[in-house]
C-alpha positions in Angstrom: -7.6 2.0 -19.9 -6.5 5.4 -21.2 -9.2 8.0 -21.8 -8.8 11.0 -24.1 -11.6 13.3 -23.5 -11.8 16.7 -23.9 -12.0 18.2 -20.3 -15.3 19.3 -20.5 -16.1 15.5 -21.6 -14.1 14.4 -18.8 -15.9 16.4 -15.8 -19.1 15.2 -17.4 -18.5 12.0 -17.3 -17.1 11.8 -13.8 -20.2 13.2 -12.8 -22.2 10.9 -14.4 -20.2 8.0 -12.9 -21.0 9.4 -9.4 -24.7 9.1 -10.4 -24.7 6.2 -11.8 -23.3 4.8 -8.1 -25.7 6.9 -6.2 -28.2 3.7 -5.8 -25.4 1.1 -4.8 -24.8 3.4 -1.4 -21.9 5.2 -2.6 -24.6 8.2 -3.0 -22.7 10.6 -0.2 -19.5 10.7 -2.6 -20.1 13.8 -4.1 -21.2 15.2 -0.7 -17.7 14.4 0.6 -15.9 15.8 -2.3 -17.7 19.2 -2.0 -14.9 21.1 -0.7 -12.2 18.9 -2.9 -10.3 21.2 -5.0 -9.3 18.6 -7.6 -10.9 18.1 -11.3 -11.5 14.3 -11.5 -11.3 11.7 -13.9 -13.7 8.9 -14.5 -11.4 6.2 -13.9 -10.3 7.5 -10.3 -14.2 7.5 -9.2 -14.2 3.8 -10.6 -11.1 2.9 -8.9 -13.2 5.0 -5.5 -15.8 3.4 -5.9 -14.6 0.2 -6.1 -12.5 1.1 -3.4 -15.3 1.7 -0.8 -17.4 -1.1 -2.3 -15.0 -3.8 -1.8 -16.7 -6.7 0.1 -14.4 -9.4 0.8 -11.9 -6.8 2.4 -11.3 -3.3 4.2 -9.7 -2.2 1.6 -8.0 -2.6 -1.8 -4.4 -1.7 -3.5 -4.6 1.1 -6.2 -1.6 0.2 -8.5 -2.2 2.1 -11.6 0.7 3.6 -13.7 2.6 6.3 -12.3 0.6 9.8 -13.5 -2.8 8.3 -13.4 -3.8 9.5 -10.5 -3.3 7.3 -7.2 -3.3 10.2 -4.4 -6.4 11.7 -6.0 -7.7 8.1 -5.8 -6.8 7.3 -2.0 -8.2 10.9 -1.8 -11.6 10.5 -2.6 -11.7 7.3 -0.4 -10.2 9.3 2.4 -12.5 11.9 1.9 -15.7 9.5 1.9 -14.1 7.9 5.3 -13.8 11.5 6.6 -17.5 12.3 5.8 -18.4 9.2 7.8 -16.7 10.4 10.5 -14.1 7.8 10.5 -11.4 10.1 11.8 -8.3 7.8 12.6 -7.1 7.1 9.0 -3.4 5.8 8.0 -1.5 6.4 4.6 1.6 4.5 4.3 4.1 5.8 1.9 7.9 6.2 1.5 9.6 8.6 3.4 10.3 10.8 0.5 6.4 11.3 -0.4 5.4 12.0 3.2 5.1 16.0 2.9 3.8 15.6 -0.3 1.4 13.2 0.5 0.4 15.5 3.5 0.1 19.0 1.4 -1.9 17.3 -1.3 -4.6 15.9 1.4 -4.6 19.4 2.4 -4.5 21.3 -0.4 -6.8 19.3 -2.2 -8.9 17.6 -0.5 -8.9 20.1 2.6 -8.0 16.7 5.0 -6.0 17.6 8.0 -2.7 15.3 8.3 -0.4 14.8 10.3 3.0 13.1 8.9 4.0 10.6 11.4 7.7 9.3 11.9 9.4 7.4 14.5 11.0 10.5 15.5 7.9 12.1 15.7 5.6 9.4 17.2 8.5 9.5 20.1 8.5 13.2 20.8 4.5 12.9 20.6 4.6 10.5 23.5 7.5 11.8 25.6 5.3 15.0 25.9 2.2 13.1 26.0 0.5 14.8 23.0 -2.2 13.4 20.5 -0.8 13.2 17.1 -4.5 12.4 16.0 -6.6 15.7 13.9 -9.4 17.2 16.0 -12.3 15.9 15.1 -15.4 18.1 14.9 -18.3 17.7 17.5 
């Protein structure tokens, strides 16, 4: 589904949408994208929401075309496990999108990440270091 509201419409009704799910438990969602730097559209809260609602598994595949929004997507699911303080969280993604992935879950969603390689995951272990974020106490 292709929507095209103005941006003010847009915001508006993103919010709304995170209202609307505040009774079906997905009411700390806004709460976890409080420091998110990222203007949403409704259809990535639906696909969220959906996301983290998802009953008969852990998780779900976002395959919407290319420029709909996917990162921003995984994003707000990330974010809402991060809030939860479910702080061991894997992205899989081609090699080539692995610093972009990383900056944008930074930049963006202020979520430390860690890109994680073979080489990387070696050195990591020779040394004896955690790859995994601090977590906050």
């Amino acid at each position: 589904m292709t929507c095209f509201s103005p941006p003010h419409q847009a915001k508006y009704i993103a919010h709304d949408l995170t209202l609307q799910h505040a009774g079906g438990g997905i009411d700390r969602l806004s709460q976890a994208l409080f420091n998110a730097s990222v203007d949403l559209n409704p259809h990535q809260i639906e696909a969220a929401v959906f996301a983290l609602k998802s009953p008969l598994s852990k998780g779900v595949l976002l395959a919407d075309e290319v420029g709909l929004g996917k990162t921003i997507e995984a994003g707000i699911v990330l974010c809402q496990y991060w809030a939860e303080r479910k702080r061991q969280l894997l992205v899989i993604c081609p090699a080539s999108l692995r610093k972009q992935w990383a900056l944008e879950l930074q930049d963006k969603f202020n979520l430390p990440a860690v890109v994680l390689d073979s080489k990387t995951w070696r050195e990591a272990q020779r040394q004896g270091l955690s790859l995994l974020p601090p977590t906050e106490n």
